[in-house]
Every structure is written in structure tokens, then in C-alpha cells.
C-alpha positions in Angstrom: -52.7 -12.5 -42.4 -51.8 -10.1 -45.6 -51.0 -7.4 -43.4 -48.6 -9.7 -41.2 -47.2 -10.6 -44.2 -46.8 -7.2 -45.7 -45.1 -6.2 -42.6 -42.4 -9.1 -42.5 -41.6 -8.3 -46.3 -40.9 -4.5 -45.0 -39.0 -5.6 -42.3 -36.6 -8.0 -44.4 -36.5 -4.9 -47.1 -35.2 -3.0 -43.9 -32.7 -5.1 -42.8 -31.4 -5.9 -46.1 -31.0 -1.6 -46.8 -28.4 -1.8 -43.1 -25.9 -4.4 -45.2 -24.0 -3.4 -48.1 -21.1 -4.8 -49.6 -17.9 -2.9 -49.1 -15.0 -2.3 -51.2 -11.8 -3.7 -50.9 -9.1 -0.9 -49.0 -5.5 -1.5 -48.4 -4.7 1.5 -46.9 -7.9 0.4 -44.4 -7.0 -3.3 -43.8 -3.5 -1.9 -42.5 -5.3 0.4 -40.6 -4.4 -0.3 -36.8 -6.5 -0.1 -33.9 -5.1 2.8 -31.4 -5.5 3.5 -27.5 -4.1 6.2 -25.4 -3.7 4.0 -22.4 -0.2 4.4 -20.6 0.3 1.8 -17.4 2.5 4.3 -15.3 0.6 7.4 -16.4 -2.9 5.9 -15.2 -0.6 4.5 -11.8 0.1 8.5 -12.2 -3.4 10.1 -11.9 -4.7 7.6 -9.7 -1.7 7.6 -7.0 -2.3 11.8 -7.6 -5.7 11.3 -6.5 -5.4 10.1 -3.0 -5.4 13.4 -0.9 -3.8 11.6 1.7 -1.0 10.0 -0.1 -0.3 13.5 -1.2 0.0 15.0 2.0 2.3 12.4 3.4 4.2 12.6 0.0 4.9 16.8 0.2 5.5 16.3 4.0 8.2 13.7 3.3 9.5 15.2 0.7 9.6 18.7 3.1 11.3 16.6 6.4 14.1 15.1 3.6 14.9 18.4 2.0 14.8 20.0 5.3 17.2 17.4 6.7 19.9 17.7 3.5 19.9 21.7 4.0 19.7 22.0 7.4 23.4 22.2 8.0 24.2 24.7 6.1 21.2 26.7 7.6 22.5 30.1 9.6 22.7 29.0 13.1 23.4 25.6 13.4 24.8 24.3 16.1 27.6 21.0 15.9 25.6 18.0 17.2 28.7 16.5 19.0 29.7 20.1 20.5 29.1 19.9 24.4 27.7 23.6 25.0 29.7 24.9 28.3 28.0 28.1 30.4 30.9 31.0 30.1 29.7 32.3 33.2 30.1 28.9 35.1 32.0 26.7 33.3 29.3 24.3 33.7 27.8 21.9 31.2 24.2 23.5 29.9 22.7 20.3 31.0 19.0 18.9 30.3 18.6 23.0 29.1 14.5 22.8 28.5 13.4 23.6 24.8 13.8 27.9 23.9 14.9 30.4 21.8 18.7 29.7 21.9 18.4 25.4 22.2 15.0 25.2 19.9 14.7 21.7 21.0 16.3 21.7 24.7 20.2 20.3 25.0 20.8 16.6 26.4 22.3 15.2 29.1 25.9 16.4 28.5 24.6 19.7 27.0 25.0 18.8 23.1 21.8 20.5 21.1 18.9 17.8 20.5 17.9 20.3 17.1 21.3 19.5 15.3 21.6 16.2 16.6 18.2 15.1 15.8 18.4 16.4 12.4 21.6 14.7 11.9 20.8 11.2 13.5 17.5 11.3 10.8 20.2 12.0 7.8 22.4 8.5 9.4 18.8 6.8 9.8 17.7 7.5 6.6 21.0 6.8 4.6 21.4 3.3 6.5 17.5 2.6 5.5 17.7 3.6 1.6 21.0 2.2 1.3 19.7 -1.5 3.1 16.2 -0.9 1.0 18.4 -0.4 -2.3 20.2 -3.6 -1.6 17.3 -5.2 -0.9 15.6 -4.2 -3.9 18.3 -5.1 -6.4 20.0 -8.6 -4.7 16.8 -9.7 -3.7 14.5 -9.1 -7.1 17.5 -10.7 -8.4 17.9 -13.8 -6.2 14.2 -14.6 -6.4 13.3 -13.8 -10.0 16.3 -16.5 -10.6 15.0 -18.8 -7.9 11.2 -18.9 -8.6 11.8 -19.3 -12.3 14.6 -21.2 -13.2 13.6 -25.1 -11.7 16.9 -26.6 -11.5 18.3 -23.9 -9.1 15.0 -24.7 -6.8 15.9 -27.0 -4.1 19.5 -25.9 -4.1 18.2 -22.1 -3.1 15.9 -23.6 -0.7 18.2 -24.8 1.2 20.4 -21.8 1.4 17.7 -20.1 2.3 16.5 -22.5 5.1 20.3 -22.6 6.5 20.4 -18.6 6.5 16.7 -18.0 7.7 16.6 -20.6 10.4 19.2 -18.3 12.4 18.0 -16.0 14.5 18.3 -12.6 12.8 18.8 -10.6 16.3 21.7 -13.5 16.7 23.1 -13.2 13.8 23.2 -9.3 13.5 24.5 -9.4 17.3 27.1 -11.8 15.5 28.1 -9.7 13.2 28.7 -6.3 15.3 30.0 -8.6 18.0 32.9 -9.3 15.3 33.5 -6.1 13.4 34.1 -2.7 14.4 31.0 -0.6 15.6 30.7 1.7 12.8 28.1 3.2 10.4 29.5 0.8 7.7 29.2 -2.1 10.5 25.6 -1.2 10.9 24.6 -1.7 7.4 26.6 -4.9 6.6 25.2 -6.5 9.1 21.1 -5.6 7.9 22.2 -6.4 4.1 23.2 -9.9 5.0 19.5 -10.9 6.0 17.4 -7.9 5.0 17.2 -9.9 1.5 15.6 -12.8 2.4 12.2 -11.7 2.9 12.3 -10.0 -0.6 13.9 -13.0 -2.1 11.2 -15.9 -0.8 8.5 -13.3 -1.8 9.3 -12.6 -5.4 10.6 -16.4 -5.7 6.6 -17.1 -4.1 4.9 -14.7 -6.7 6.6 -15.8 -10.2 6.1 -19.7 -9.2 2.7 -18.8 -9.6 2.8 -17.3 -12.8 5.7 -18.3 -14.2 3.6 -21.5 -16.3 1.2 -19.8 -17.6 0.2 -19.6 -21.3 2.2 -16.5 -22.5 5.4 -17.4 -20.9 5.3 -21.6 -22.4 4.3 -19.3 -25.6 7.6 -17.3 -24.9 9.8 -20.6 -24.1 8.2 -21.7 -26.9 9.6 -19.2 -29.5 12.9 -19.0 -27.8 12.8 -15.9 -26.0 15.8 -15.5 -23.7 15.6 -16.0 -19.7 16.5 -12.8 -18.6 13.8 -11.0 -21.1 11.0 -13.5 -19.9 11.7 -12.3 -16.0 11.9 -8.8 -16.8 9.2 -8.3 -19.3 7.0 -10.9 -18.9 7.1 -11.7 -14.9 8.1 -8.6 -13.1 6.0 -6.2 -14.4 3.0 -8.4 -12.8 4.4 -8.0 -9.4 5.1 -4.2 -9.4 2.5 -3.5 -6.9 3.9 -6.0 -4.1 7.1 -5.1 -4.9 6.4 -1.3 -4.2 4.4 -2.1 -0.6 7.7 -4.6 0.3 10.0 -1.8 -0.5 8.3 0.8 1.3 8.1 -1.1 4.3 11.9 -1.9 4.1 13.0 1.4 4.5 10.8 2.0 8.3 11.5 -1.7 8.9 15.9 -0.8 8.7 15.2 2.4 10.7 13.4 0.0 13.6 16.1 -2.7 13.1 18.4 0.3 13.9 16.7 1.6 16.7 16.8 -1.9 18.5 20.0 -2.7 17.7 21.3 0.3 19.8 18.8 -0.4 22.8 20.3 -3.4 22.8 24.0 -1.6 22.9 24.7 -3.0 19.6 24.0 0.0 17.3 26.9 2.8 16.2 28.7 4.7 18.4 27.5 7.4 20.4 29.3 9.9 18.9 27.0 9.0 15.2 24.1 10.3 16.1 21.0 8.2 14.6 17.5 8.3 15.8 18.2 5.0 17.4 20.8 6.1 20.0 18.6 9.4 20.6 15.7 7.2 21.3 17.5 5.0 23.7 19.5 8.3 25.4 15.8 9.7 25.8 14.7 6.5 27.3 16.6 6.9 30.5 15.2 10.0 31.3 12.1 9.2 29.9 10.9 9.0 34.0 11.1 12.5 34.7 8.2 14.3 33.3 10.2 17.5 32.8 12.8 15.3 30.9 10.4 13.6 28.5 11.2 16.1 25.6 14.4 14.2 25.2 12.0 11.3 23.8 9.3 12.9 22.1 11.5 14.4 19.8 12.7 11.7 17.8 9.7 9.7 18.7 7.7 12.3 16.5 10.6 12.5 13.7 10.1 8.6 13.4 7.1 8.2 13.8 6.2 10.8 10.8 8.7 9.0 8.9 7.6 5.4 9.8 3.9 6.6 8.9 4.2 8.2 5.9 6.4 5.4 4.0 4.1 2.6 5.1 0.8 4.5 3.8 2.6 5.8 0.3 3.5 2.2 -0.3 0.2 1.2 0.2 -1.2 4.1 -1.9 1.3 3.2 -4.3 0.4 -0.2 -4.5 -3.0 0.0 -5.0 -2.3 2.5 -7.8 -0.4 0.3 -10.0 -2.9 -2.4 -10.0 -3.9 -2.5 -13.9 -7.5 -3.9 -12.7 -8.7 -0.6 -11.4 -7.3 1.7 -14.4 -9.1 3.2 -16.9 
């Protein structure tokens, strides 16, 4: 029993010896914690990581420079020129991919290379400038319309009138009444290419929009617009980032079926869409086909490598998996 005894006495001398008072410090009860943890530099070195990602990112980045310099490359043919043989004074019609037409000339002998470069700079312009709208009219629209309540039911129903038309109808509509042009074309996908980014931002802040922080916020009198843009949206920059990267494939395949339908710009614009739908018609004869798997491969590389950055994107600025 003494020795059990003798050994609980040590034991309390022991723990006593780990506690001692300390001193009073100013300069250390000023003293701030300090963390070296950056939310867009760990989005960074994860979104770095994915192999992948990085391919798709250096071949995008490639096919867009590529497509910016290419006129002014030696060489270059005019993509509206219609190619006549001197010899003949023939059309160099359906000409099959060599070393003077790289890829092949069309049916009225204009060169598919310089006119499939040039219909991807018209794609791509109508996409970033429809997915820039997009971004900026509908982030706005629905960071107003999820958080402010009394605007609610008055949005809703705007949005219900607008969405319940058709949006082939109403883009038909609209290039029914205005001219067929390459400013027609993108009027007519900014008057409904907002919608879906509207209703989804509008979904995402009603869910957050009443929790404790932001009654905190109201609470202290913090403006509106500084509770939207520093208290919701940087919560939804993930889904935001997939929505818009799918915007910019999704206006390119709006464009492409708008001029299968005969409703996209004029011939003499070319765009990927009107290359797609002059390849179609040949698409039959096997030693024609090249006419379509052109553009089919520039789109589809395109389509592709948007839709997996965004995702890669989005799953790097998830603050749950940074570190």
C-alpha cells in the first residue's frame, strides 16, 4: 500500500513540475496566429496537378493561338476565294487533301484549311462573347433574384414567361426578323443564353443566403451588394466555373444547328456550323467525307477540352479538398 502511495505522490510531484505560471506579455497577447493558406493558389497547384487537364489546357491554348496567327502565316489562302484551274478555267472542285490544298478544296473550289481556321475564329468569338454575356447579366440577375425576397415572385414570373417559349422558336423568331448576320447570330443566343445561369445562381444563394454569417452581416448593416459578392459568390465559384465552361461548347452547338436548320449566318461567314452542314451533303460519298471530318475533329477538340477543364476546374476550387 506504501509503495502505491509513494508512487501517486511522485506522480502528482510530476504533473505539478509540467505547469508553471507564466508571465504577463503584451507584445505576446497581440501576437496573431498566421497561415500561409491562399484559396486560388491551392485552386492553383491542384488544377496544375491533373495531367489531363494540362494537356487539354496547352492544346487549347495551341488551337487558339494557332487560329489568331494563322492568317498572317506565309501561304494562306482567302477562305471566300473560289480557286479556278489556269489551264482549264475550271473550278478546282472537291480537290482531295495535298500539298498545295493541305485540307482538300470544297464544292466550289474555296480551301477547307483557311476556311476552317477562319469559321473556328467566327465560332469561337460568337461562343466567348455569348459565355461573357452570360457570365456577367446572368450572375447579376440571379445573385439579385435569389437574395433580395421582394424581387422573388416578380422574377419568377419573367422567367416563366421567357423560358416557357421554345428557345429553337424563339431564336428562329429572332433571325426570322433581323438580318442574317454575325451580329444577328449572337443577339439572338444572348436573349435566352442567360436564363439557365440566372435560375442556377438564383437556386444556389437561396440556399445559403440565411445562414448565420449573412443574418450576422444584415445584422451589422453591411451593404447588399458586399453581402452577394463577398459573402455569397465566392461559395459558388466551382459551379459557376463548370456552367461557364459548358456555355462556351453549348453556343458553338447552338450555332451549328442553327445553320442546319438554314437559320445560321451567311454562307459567305464561314463558322464551323455552315462547314459542318456544307460537309453533311457530301457526307455520302466516301471519297468526299473529308469535307466533314475536318471540322468535326476541330469541334470536337474544342467541345472536349472546355467541358473536361471546367470540370477539372471545378473540382479544384472546392475549399474541402485543399490543403
Amino acid at each position: 500500500m506504501s509503495t502505491r502511495k509513494e508512487q501517486k505522490v511522485m506522480q502528482a510531484m510530476e504533473d505539478q513540475a509540467l505547469f508553471t505560471f507564466a508571465e504577463y506579455d503584451p507584445e505576446a497577447g497581440e501576437r496573431t496566429g498566421y497561415s500561409n493558406y491562399s484559396y486560388w493558389g491551392s485552386t492553383l497547384r491542384i488544377f496544375l496537378k491533373n495531367k489531363t487537364a494540362m494537356l487539354l489546357l496547352i492544346t487549347m491554348a495551341t488551337l487558339i493561338l494557332f487560329t489568331v496567327i494563322q492568317p498572317y502565316l506565309p501561304n494562306q489562302k482567302d477562305p471566300n476565294k473560289i480557286h479556278v484551274d489556269p489551264a482549264t478555267g475550271i473550278h478546282i472542285r472537291h480537290q482531295k487533301p495535298g500539298s498545295e490544298y493541305w485540307f482538300g478544296t470544297n464544292v466550289i473550289g474555296q480551301d477547307l484549311w483557311a476556311r476552317i481556321w477562319s469559321g473556328t475564329r467566327t465560332s469561337l468569338f460568337i461562343a466567348i462573347v455569348v459565355g461573357v454575356w452570360e457570365i456577367l447579366f446572368g450572375i447579376f440577375i440571379g445573385a439579385i433574384w435569389g437574395y433580395i425576397r421582394q424581387l422573388d415572385s416578380v422574377m419568377t414570373e419573367i422567367y416563366n414567361v421567357i423560358n416557357n417559349i421554345p428557345t429553337t422558336i424563339l431564336l428562329m423568331l429572332l433571325t426570322y426578323i433581323l438580318r442574317p448576320s454575325l451580329k444577328t447570330m449572337i443577339v439572338a443566343m444572348c436573349a435566352t443564353g442567360w436564363l439557365g445561369m440566372a435560375r442556377f445562381v438564383r437556386n444556389q444563394i437561396v440556399i445559403i443566403r440565411d445562414r448565420e454569417y449573412n443574418l450576422a452581416s444584415r445584422c451589422l448593416g453591411t451593404p447588399t451588394s458586399r453581402i452577394i459578392t463577398r459573402n455569397l459568390l465566392p461559395y459558388l465559384v466551382s459551379v459557376i466555373v463548370m456552367r461557364i465552361a459548358l456555355s462556351i461548347p453549348g453556343t458553338i452547338g447552338w450555332e451549328v444547328f442553327l445553320t442546319y436548320i438554314g437559320l445560321g449566318l451567311p454562307i459567305n461567314i464561314p463558322s464551323l456550323g455552315n462547314l459542318l452542314n456544307e460537309g453533311r451533303r457530301v457526307m455520302m460519298a466516301p471519297s468526299l467525307r473529308f469535307q466533314l471530318i475536318f471540322p468535326a475533329v476541330v469541334l470536337s477538340i474544342i467541345t472536349i477540352s472546355f467541358y473536361v477543364l471546367g470540370n477539372a476546374f471545378a473540382d479544384a476550387s472546392d475549399p474541402r479538398i485543399h490543403y
